[in-house]
N, CA, C and O atoms as a GROMACS GRO file, in nm:
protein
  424
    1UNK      N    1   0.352   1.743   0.894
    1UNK     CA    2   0.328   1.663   0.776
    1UNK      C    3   0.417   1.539   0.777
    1UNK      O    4   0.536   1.548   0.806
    2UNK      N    5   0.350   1.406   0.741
    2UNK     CA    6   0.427   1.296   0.738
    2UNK      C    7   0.495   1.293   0.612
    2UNK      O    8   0.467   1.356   0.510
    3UNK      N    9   0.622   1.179   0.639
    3UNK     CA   10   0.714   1.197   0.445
    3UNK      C   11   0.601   1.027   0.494
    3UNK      O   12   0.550   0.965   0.588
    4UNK      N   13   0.625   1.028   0.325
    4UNK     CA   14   0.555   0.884   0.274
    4UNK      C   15   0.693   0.792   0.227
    4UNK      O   16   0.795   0.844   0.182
    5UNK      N   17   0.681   0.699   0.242
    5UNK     CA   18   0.868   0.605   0.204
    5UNK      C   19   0.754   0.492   0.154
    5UNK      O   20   0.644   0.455   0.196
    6UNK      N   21   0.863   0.451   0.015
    6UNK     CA   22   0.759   0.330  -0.051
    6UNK      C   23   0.887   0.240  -0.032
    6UNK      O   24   1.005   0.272  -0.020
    7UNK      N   25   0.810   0.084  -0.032
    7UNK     CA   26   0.944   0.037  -0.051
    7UNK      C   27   0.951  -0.027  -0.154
    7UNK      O   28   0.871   0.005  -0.242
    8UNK      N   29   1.026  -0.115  -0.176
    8UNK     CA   30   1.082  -0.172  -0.276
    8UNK      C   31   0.957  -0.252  -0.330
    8UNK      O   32   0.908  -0.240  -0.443
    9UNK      N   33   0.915  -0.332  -0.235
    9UNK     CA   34   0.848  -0.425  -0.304
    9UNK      C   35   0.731  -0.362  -0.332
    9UNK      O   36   0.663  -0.412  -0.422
   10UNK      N   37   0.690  -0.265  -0.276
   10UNK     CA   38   0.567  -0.213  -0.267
   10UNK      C   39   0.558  -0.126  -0.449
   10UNK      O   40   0.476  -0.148  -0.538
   11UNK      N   41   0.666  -0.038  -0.448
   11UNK     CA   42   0.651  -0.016  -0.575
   11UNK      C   43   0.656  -0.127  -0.706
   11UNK      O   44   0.610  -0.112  -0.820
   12UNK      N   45   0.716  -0.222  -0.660
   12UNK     CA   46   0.713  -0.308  -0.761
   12UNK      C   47   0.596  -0.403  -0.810
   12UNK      O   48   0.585  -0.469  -0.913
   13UNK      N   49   0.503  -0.387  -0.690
   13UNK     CA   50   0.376  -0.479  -0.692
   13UNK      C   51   0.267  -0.362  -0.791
   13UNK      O   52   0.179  -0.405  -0.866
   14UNK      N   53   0.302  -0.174  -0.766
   14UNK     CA   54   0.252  -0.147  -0.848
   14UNK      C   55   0.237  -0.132  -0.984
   14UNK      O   56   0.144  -0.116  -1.063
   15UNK      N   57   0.376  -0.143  -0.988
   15UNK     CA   58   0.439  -0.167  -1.162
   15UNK      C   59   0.386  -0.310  -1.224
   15UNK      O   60   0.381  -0.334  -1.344
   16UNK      N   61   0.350  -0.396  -1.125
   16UNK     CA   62   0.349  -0.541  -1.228
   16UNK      C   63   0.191  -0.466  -1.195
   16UNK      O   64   0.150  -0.458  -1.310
   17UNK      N   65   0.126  -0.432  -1.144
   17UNK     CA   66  -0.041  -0.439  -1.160
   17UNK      C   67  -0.082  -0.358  -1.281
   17UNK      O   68  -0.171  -0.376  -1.363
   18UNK      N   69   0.005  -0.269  -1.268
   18UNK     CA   70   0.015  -0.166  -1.385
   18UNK      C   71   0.049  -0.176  -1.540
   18UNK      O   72   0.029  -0.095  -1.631
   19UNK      N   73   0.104  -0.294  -1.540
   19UNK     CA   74   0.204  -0.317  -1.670
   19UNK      C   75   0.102  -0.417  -1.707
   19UNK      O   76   0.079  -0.437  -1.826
   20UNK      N   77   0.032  -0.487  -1.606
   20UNK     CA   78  -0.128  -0.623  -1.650
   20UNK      C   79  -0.187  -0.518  -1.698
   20UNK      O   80  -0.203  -0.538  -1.818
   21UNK      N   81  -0.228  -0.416  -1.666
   21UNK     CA   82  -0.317  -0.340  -1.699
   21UNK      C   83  -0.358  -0.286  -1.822
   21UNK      O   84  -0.466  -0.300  -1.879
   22UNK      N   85  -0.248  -0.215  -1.860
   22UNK     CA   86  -0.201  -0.169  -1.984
   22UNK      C   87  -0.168  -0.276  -2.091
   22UNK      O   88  -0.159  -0.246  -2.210
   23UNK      N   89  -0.150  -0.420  -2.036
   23UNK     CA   90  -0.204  -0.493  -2.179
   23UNK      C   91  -0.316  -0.465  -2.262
   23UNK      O   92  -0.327  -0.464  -2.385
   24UNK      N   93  -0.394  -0.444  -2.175
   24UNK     CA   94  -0.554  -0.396  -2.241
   24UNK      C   95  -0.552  -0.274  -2.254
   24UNK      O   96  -0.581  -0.218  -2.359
   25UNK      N   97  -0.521  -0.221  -2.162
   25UNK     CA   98  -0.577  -0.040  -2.183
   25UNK      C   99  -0.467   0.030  -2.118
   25UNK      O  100  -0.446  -0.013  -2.005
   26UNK      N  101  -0.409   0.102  -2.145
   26UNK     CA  102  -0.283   0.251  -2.122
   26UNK      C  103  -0.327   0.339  -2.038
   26UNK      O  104  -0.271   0.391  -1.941
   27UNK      N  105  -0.445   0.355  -2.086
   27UNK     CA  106  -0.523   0.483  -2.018
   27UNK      C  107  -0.551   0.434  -1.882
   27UNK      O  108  -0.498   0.494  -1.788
   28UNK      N  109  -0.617   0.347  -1.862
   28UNK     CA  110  -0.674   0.305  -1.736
   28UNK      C  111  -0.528   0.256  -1.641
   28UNK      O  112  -0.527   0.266  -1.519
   29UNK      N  113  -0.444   0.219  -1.696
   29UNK     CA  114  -0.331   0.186  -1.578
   29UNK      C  115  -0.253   0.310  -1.551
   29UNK      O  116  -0.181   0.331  -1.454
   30UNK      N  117  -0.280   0.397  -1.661
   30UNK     CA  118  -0.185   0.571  -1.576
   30UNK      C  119  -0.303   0.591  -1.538
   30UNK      O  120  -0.250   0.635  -1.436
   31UNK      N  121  -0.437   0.605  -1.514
   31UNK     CA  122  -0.519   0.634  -1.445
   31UNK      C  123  -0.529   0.531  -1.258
   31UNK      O  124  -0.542   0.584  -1.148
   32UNK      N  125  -0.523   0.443  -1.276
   32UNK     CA  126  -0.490   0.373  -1.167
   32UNK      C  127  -0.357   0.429  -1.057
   32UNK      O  128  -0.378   0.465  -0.941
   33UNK      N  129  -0.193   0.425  -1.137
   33UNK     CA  130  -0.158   0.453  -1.090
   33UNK      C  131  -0.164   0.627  -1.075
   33UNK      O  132  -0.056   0.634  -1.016
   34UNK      N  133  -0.192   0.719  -1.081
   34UNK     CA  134  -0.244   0.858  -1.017
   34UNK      C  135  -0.315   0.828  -0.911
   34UNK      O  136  -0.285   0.878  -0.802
   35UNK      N  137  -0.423   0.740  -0.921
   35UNK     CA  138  -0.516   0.740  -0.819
   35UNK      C  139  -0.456   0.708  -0.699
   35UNK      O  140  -0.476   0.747  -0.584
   36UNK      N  141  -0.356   0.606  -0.760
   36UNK     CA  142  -0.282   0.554  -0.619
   36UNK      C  143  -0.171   0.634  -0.530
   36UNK      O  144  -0.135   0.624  -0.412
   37UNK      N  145  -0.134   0.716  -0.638
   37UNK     CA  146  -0.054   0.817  -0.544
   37UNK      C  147  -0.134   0.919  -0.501
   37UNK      O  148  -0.116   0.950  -0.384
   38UNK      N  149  -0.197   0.966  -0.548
   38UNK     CA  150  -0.234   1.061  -0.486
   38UNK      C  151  -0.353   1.001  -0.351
   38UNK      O  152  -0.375   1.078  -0.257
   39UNK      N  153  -0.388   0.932  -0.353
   39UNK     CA  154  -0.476   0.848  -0.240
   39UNK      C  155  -0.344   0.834  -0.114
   39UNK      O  156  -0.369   0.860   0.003
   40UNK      N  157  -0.227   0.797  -0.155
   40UNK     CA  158  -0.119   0.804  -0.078
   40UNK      C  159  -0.075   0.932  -0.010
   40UNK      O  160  -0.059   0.970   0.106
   41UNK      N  161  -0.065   0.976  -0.119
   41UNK     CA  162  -0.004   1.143  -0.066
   41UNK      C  163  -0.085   1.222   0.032
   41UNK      O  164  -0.034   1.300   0.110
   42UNK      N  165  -0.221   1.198   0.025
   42UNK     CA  166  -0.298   1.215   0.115
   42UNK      C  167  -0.306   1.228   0.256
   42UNK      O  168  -0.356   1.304   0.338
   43UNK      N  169  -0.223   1.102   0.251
   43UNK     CA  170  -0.100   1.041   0.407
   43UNK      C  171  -0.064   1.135   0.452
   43UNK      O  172  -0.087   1.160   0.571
   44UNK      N  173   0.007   1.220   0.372
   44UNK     CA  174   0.086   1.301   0.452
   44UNK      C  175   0.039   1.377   0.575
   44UNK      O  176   0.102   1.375   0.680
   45UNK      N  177  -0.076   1.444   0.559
   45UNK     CA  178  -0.152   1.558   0.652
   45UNK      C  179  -0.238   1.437   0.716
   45UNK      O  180  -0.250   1.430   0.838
   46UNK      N  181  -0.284   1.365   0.651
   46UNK     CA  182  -0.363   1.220   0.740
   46UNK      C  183  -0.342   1.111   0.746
   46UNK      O  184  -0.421   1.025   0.706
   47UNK      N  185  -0.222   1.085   0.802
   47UNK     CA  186  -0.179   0.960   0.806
   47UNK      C  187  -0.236   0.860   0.870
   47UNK      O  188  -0.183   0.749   0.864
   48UNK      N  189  -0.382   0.887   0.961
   48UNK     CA  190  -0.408   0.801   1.027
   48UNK      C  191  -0.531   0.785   0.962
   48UNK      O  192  -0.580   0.682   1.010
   49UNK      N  193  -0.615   0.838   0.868
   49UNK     CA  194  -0.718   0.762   0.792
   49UNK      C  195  -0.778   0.662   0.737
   49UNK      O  196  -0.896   0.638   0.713
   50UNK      N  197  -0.667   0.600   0.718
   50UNK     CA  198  -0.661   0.415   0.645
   50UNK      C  199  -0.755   0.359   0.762
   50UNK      O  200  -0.806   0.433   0.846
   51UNK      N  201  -0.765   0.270   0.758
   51UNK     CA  202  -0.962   0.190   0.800
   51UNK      C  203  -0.766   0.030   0.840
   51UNK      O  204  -0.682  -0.018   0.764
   52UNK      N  205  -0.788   0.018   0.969
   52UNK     CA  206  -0.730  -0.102   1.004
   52UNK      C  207  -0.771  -0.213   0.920
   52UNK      O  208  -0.893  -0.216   0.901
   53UNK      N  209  -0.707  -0.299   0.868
   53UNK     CA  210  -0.744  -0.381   0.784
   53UNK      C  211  -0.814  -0.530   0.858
   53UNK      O  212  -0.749  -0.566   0.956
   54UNK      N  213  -0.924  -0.610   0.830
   54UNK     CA  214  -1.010  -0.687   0.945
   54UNK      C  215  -0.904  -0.823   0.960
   54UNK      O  216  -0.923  -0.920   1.032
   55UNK      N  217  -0.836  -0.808   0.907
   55UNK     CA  218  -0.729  -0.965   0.921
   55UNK      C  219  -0.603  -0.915   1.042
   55UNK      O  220  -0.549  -0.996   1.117
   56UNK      N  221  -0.579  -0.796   1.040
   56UNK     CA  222  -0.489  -0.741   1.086
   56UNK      C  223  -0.511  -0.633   1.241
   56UNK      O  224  -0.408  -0.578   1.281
   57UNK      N  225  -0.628  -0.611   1.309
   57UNK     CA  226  -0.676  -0.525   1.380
   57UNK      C  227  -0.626  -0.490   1.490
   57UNK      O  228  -0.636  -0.381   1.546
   58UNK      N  229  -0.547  -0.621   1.535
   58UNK     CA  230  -0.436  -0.529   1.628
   58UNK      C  231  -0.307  -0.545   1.638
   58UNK      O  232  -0.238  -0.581   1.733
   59UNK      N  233  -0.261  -0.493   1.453
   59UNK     CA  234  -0.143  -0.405   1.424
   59UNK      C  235  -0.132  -0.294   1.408
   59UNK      O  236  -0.223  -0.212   1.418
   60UNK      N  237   0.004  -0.269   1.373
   60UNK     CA  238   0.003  -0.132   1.381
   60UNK      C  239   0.003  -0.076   1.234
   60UNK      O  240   0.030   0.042   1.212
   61UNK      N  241  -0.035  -0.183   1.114
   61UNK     CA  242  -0.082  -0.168   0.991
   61UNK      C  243  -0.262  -0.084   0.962
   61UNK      O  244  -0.371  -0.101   1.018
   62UNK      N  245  -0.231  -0.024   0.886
   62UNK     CA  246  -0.367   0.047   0.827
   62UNK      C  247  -0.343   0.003   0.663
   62UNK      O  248  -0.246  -0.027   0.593
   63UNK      N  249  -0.530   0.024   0.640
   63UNK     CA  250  -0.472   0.055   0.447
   63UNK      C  251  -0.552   0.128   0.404
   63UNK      O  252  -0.657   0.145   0.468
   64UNK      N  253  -0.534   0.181   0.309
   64UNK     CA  254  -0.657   0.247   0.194
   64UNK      C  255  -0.632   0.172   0.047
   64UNK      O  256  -0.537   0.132  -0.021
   65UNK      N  257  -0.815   0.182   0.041
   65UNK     CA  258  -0.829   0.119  -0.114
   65UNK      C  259  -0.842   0.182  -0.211
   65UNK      O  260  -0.914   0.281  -0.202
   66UNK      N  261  -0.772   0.147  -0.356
   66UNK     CA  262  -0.838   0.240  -0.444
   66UNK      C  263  -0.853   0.127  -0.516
   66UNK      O  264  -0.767   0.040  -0.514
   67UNK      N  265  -0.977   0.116  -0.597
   67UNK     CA  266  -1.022  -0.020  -0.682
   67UNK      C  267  -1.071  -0.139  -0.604
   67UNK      O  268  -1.134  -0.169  -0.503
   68UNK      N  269  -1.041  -0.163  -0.652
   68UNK     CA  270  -0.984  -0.359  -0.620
   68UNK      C  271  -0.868  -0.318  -0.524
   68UNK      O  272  -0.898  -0.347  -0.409
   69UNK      N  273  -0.736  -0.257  -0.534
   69UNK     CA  274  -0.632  -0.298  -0.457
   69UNK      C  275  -0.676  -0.231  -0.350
   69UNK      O  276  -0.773  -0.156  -0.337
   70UNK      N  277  -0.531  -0.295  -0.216
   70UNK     CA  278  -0.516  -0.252  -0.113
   70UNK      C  279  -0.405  -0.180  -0.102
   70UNK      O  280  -0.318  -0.229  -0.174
   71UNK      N  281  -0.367  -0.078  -0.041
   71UNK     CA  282  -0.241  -0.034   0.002
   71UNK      C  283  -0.227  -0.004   0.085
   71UNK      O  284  -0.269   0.106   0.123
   72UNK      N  285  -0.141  -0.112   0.180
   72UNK     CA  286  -0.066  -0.138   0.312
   72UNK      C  287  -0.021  -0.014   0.357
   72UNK      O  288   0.016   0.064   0.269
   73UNK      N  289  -0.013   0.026   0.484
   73UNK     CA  290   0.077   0.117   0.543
   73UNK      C  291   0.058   0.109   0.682
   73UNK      O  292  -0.041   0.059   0.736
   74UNK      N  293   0.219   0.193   0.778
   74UNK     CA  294   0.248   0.197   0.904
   74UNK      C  295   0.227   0.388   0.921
   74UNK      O  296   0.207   0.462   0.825
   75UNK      N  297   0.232   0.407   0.978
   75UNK     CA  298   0.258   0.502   1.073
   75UNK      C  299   0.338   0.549   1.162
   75UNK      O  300   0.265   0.576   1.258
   76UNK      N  301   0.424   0.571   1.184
   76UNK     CA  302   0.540   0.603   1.314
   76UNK      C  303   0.609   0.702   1.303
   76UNK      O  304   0.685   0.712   1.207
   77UNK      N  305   0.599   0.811   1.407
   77UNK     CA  306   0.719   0.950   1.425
   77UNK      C  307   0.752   0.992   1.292
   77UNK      O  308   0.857   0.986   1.230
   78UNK      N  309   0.587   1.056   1.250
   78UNK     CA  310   0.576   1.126   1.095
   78UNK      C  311   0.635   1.064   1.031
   78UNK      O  312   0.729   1.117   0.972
   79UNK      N  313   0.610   0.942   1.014
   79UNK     CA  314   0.708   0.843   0.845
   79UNK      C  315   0.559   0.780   0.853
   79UNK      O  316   0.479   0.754   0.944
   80UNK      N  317   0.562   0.767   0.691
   80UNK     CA  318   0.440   0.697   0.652
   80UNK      C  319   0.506   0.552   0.554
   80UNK      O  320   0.557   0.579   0.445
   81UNK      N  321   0.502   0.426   0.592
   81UNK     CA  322   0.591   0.347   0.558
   81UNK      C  323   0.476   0.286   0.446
   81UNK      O  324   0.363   0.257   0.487
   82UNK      N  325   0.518   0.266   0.287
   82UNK     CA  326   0.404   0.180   0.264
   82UNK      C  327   0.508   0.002   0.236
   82UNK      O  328   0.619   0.002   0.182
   83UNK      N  329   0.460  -0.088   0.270
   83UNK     CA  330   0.487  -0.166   0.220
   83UNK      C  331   0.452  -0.293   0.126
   83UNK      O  332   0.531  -0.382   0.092
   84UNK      N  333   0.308  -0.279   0.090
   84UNK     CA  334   0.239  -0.389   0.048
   84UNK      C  335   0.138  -0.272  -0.074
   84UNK      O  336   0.122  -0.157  -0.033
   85UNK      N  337   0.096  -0.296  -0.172
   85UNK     CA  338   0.015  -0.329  -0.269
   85UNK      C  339  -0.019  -0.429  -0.318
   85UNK      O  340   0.063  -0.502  -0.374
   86UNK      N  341  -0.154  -0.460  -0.308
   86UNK     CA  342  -0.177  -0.609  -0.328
   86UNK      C  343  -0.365  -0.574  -0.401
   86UNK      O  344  -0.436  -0.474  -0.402
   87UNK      N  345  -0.386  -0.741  -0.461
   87UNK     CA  346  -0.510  -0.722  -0.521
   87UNK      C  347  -0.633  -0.744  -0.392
   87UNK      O  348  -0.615  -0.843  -0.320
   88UNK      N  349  -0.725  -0.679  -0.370
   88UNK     CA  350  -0.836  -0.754  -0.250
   88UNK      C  351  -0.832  -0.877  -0.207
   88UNK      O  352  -0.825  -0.914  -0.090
   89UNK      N  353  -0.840  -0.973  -0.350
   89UNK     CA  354  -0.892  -1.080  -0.290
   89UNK      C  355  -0.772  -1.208  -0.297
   89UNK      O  356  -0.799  -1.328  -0.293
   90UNK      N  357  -0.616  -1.140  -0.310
   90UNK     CA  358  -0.514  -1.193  -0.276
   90UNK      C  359  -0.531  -1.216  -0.122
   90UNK      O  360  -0.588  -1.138  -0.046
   91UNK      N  361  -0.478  -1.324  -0.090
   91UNK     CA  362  -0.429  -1.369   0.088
   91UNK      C  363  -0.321  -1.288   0.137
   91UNK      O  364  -0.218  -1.260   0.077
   92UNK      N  365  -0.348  -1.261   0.229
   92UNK     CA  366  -0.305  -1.115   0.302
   92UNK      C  367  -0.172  -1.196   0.402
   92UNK      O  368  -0.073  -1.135   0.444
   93UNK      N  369  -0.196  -1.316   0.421
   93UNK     CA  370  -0.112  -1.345   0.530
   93UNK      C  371   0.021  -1.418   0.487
   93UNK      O  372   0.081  -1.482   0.574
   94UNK      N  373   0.064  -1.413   0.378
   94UNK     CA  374   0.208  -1.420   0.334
   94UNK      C  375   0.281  -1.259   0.332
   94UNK      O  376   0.403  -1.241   0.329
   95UNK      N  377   0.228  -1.204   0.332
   95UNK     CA  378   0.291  -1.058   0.292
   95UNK      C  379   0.347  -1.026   0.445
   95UNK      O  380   0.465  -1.014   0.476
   96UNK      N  381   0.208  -1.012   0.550
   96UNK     CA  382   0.233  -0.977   0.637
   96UNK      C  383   0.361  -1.060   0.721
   96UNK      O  384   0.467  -1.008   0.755
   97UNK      N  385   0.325  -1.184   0.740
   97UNK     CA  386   0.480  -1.233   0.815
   97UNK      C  387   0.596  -1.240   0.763
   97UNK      O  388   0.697  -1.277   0.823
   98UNK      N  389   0.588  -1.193   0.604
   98UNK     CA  390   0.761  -1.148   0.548
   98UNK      C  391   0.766  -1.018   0.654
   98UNK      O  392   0.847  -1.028   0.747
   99UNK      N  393   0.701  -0.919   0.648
   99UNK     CA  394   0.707  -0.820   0.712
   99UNK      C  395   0.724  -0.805   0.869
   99UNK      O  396   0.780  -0.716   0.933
  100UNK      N  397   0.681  -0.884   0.898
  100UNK     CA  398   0.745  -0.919   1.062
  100UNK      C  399   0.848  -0.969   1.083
  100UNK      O  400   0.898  -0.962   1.196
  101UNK      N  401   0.902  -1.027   0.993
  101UNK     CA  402   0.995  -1.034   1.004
  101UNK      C  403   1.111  -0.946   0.965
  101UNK      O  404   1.225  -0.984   0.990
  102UNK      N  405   1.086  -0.816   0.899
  102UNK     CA  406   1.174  -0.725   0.842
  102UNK      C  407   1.171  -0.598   0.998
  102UNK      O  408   1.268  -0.533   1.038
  103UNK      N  409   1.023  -0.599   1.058
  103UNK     CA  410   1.026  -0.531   1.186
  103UNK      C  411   1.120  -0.596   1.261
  103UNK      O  412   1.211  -0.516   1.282
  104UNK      N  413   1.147  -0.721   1.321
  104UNK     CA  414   1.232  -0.744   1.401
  104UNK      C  415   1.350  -0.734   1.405
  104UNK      O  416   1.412  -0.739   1.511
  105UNK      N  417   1.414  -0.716   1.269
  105UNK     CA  418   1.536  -0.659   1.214
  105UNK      C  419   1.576  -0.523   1.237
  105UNK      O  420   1.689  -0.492   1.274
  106UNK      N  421   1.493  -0.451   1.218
  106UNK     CA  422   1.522  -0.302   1.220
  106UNK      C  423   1.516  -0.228   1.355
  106UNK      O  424   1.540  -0.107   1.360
   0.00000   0.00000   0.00000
């Protein structure tokens, strides 16, 4: 079984989607976020399910959708890394080269 590790920013992108949400409706943003963890947690026993994302196809990034959003993730020696939550039809390619640049660090 893989552990799932969120990171920083990643949880925080779900809290601000979440907190838009619940301007209007409560229900539907604790309903969102469930969906999203548990669509995550999922990871664990299948970490390799996520659908390569078409901007990204030969990284070593996957995602799964729930809604509208995307949620980013790696894979490596049972760690399931997420780092990105984002809306669909946000541009994908600022996120990713902060993140290349946090791989070359580590």
């Amino acid at each position: 079984m893989a552990q799932i590790n969120w990171s920083e920013p990643a949880l925080s992108d779900l809290n601000e989607i979440a907190e838009y949400i619940a301007l209007d409706k409560k229900s539907a943003a604790k309903k969102l976020v469930k969906q999203v963890f548990s669509a995550t947690d999922r990871l664990e026993q299948f970490s390799e399910s996520g659908r390569k994302p078409p901007e990204l196809e030969t990284s070593q990034y996957r995602e799964i959708i729930v809604g509208p959003y995307r949620i980013f993730y790696r894979y490596k020696q049972n760690e399931v890394y997420i780092p990105y939550v984002m809306r669909s039809e946000r541009q994908l390619r600022k996120f990713m080269i902060d993140d290349r640049a946090e791989e070359k660090n580590s």
